[in-house]
GUKELO-101449 format. One record per residue (C-alpha): residue number from 1; z, x, y. Coordinates in steps of 0.001 Angstrom, whole numbers. Example, Ala and Ser with C-alpha at 12.3 -4.5 7.8 and 13.67 -1.06 7.14 Angstrom:
<ropas>
{n=1&zz=7800&xx=12300&yy=-4500}
{n=2&zz=7140&xx=13670&yy=-1060}
</ropas>
This chain:
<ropas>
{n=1&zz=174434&xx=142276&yy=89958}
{n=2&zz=171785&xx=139799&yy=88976}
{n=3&zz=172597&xx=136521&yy=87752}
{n=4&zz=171235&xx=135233&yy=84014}
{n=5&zz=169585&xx=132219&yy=85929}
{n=6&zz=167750&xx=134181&yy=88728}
{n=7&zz=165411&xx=135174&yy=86230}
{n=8&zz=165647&xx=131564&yy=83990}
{n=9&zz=162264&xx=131719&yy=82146}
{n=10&zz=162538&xx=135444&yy=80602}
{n=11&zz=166082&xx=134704&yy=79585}
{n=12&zz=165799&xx=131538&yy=77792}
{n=13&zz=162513&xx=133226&yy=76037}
{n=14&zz=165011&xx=136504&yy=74855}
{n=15&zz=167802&xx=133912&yy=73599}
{n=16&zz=167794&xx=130394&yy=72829}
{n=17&zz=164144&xx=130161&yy=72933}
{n=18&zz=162905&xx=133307&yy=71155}
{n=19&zz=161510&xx=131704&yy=68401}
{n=20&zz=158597&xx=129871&yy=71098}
{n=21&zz=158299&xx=132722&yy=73101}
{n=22&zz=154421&xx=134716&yy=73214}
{n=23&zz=154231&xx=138337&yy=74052}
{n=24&zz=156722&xx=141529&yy=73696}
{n=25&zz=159121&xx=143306&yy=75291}
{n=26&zz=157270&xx=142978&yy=78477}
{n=27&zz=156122&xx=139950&yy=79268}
{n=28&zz=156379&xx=136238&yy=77464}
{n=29&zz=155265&xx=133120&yy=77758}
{n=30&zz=156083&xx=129975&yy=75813}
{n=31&zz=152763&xx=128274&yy=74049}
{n=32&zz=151044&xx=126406&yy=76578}
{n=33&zz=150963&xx=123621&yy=74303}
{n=34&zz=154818&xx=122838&yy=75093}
{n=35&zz=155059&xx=124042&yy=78839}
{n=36&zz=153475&xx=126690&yy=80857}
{n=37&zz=156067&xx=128638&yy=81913}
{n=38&zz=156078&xx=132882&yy=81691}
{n=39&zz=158057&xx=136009&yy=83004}
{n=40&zz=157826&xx=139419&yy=82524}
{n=41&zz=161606&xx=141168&yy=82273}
{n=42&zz=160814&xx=143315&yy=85240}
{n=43&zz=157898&xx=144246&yy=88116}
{n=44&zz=157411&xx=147671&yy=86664}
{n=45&zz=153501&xx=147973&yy=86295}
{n=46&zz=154019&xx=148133&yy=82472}
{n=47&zz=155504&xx=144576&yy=82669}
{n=48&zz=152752&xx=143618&yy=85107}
{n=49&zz=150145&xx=144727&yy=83109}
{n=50&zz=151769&xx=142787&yy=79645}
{n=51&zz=151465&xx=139434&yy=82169}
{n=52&zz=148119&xx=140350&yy=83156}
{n=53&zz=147236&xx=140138&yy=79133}
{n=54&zz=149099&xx=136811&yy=78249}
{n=55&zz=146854&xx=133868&yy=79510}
{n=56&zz=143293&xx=132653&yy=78295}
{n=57&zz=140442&xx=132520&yy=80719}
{n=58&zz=141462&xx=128998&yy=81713}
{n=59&zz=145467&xx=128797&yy=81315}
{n=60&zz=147344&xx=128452&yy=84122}
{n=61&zz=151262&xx=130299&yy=83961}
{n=62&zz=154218&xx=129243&yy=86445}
{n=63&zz=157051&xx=131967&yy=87261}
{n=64&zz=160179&xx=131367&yy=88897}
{n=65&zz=162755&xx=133477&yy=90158}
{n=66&zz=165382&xx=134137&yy=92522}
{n=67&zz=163388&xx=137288&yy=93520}
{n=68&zz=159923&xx=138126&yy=94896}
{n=69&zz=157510&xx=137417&yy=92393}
{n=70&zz=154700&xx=140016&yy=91940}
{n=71&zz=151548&xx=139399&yy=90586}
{n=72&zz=149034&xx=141156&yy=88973}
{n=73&zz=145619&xx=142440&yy=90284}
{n=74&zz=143593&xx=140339&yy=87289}
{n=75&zz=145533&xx=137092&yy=88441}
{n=76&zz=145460&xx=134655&yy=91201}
{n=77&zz=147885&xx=132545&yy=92554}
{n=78&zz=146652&xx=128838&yy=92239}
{n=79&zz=150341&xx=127081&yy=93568}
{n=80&zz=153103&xx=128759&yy=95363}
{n=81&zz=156479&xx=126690&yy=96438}
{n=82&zz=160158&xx=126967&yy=97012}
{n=83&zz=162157&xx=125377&yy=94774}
{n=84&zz=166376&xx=124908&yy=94808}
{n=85&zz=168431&xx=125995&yy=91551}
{n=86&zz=171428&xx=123567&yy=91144}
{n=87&zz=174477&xx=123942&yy=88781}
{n=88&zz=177263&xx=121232&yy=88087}
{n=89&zz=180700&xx=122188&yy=89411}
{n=90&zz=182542&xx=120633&yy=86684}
{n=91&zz=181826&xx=120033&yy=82863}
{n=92&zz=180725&xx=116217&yy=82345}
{n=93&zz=182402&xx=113561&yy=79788}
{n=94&zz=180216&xx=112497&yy=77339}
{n=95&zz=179418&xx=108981&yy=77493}
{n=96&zz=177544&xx=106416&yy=75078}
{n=97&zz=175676&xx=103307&yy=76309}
{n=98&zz=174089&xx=101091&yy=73649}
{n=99&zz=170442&xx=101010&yy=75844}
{n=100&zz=170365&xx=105072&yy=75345}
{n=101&zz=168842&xx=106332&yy=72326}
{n=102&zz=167224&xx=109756&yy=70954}
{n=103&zz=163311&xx=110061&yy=71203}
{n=104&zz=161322&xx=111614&yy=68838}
{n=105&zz=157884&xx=112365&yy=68014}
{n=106&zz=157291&xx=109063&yy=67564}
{n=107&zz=157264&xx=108886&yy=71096}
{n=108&zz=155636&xx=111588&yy=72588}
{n=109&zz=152451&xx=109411&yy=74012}
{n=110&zz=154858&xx=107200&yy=75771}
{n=111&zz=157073&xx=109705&yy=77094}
{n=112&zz=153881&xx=111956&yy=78298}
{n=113&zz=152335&xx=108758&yy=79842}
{n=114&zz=155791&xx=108083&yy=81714}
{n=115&zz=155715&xx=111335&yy=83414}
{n=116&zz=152308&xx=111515&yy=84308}
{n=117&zz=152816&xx=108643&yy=86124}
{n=118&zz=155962&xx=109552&yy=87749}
{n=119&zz=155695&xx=113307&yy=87525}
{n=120&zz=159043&xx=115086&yy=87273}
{n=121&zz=157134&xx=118497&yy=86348}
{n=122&zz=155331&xx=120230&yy=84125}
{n=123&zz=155295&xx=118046&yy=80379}
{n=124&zz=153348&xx=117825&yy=77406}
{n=125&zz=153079&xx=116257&yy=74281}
{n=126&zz=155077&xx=119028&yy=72713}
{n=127&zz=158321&xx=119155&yy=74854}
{n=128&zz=160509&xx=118019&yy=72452}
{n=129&zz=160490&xx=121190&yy=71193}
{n=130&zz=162807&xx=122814&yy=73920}
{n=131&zz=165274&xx=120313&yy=73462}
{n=132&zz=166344&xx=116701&yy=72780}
{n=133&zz=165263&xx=114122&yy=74950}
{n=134&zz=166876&xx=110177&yy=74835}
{n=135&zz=165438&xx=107297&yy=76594}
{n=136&zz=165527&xx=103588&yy=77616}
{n=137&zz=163372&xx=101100&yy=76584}
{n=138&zz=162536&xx=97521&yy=77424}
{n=139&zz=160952&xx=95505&yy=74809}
{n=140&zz=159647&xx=98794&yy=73044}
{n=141&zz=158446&xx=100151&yy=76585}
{n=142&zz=159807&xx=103300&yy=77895}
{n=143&zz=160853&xx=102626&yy=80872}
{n=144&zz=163590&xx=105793&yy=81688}
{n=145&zz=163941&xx=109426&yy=80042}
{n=146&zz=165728&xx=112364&yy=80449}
{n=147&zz=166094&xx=115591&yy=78300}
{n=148&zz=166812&xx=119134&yy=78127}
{n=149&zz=164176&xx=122248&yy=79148}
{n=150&zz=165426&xx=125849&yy=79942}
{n=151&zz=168246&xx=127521&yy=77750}
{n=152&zz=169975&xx=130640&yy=78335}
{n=153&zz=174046&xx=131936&yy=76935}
{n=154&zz=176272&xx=129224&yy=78477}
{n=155&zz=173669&xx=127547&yy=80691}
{n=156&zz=171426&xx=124218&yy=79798}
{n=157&zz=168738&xx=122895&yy=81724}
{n=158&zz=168697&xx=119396&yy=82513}
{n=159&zz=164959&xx=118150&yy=83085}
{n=160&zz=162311&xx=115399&yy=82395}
{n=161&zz=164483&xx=112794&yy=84097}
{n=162&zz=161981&xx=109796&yy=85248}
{n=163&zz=162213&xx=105913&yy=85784}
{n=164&zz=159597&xx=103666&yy=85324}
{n=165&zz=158298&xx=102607&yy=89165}
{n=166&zz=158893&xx=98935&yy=88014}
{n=167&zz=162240&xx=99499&yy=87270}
{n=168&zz=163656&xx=101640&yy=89671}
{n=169&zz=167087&xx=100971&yy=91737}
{n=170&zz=168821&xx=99779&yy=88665}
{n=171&zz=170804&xx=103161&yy=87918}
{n=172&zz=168872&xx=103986&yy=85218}
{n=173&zz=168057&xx=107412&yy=86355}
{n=174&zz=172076&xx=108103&yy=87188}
{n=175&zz=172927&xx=106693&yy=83600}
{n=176&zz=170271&xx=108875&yy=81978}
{n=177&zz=171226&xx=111889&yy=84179}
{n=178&zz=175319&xx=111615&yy=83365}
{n=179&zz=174528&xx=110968&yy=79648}
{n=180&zz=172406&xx=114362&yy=79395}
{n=181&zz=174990&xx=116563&yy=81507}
{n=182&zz=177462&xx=115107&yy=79104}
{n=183&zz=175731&xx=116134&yy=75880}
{n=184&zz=175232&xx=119579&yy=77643}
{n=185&zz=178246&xx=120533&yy=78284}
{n=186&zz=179317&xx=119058&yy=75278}
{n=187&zz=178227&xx=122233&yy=73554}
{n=188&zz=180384&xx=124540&yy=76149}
{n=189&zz=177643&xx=125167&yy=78679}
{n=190&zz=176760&xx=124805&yy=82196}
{n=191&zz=174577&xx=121993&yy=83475}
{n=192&zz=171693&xx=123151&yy=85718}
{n=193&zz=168231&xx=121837&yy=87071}
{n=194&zz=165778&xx=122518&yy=89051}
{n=195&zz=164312&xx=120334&yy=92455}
{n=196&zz=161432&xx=121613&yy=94844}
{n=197&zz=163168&xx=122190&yy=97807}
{n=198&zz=161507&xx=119533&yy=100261}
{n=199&zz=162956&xx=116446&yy=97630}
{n=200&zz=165651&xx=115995&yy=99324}
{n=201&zz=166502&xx=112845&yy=97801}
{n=202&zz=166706&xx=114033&yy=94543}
{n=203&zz=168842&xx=116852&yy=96130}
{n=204&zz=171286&xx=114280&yy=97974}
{n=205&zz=171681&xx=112626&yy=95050}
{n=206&zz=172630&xx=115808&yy=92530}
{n=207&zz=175339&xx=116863&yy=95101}
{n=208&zz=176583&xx=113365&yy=95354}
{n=209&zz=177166&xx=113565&yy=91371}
{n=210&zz=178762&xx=116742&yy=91138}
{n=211&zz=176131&xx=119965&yy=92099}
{n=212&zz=175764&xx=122598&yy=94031}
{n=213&zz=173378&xx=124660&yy=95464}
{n=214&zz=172918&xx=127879&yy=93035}
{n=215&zz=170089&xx=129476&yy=94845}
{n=216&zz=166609&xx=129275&yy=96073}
{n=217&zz=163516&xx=130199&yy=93679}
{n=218&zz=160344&xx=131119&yy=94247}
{n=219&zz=157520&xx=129429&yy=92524}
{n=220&zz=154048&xx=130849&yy=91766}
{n=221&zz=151201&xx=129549&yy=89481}
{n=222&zz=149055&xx=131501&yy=88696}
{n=223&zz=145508&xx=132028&yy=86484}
{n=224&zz=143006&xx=134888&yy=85567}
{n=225&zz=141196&xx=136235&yy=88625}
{n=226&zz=137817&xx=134547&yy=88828}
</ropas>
């Protein structure tokens, strides 16, 4: 029997994100405009076909599973990788720290500029709208975020976790990292998160803090056949 995170996209998009989600019964995608992420809720041609339909001439859409991903005749892949899906053993305490606070719109420049520069994966201006995000600052700067992406029944998705390159080695990624898996499973569910799988220090450091290695999921990109 499948697990509700081997197919992560399509089941945050029928649940806690059905009010973002593009498409039908098919296929969705969330609005490009917050992240490009789609899935189709099988690889029956029907559901191929319903993917096919879903991006413009020039959108690009990433799927991830734990399964092969198939893809259409009218799309191309652009990006294919391997990425690891990692879930915390244990619940985490919440914690409070007085440098951590909540972002907000206000900040949506500063937190897209941060993570263009550091890229943690895909962001916009508009990803706020999967979930909260808090950050720290340094004389108004941002200088470290974190926040929450993917949600499906009983699971959160940690994600958008960055540090400044001028202030890294000072814990503020572990700090920001703790605080979000506390205010996760806070609300009774599961921390998880995704790493590509050759970021090994990233990975080191996830197991160190209490996760394990859920599975392995493919990643394709993928655009409207030229």
């Amino acid at each position: 029997m499948s697990h509700i995170l081997d197919r992560p996209i399509w089941n945050a998009l029928r649940t806690a994100h059905a009010n973002l989600a593009q498409g039908g019964e098919r296929a969705r995608r969330y609005p490009p405009s917050i992240v490009p992420f789609a899935a189709t809720v099988d690889n029956t041609p029907e559901s191929l076909e319903a993917l096919e339909s879903l991006p413009g001439a020039e959108e690009a859409m990433a799927l991830i599973e734990a399964g092969p991903i198939v893809v259409p005749q009218g799309l191309e892949i652009i990006l294919e990788g391997m990425l690891v899906q990692m879930i915390a053993e244990r619940p985490y305490e919440r914690i409070s720290d007085s440098r951590i606070e909540p972002l907000t719109e206000a900040d949506a420049e500063d937190m897209l500029a941060l993570a263009t520069l550091t890229k943690p994966g895909p962001f916009t201006l508009r990803a706020q709208s999967l979930g909260t995000f808090w950050g720290i600052k340094s004389d108004g700067r941002l200088i470290a975020m974190a926040g929450q992406r993917l949600r499906a029944p009983g699971f959160g998705e940690l994600s958008g976790l960055c540090t400044h390159p001028d202030f890294q080695g000072r814990g503020l990624a572990t700090l920001l990292f703790r605080f979000v898996a506390g205010e996760i499973s806070a609300r009774g569910e599961t921390v998880f998160l995704h790493a590509f799988s050759t970021n090994t220090p990233a990975i080191s450091l996830y197991k160190s803090i209490g996760f394990r290695l859920r599975a392995e999921m493919n990643l394709r990109v993928v655009k409207r056949a030229a």
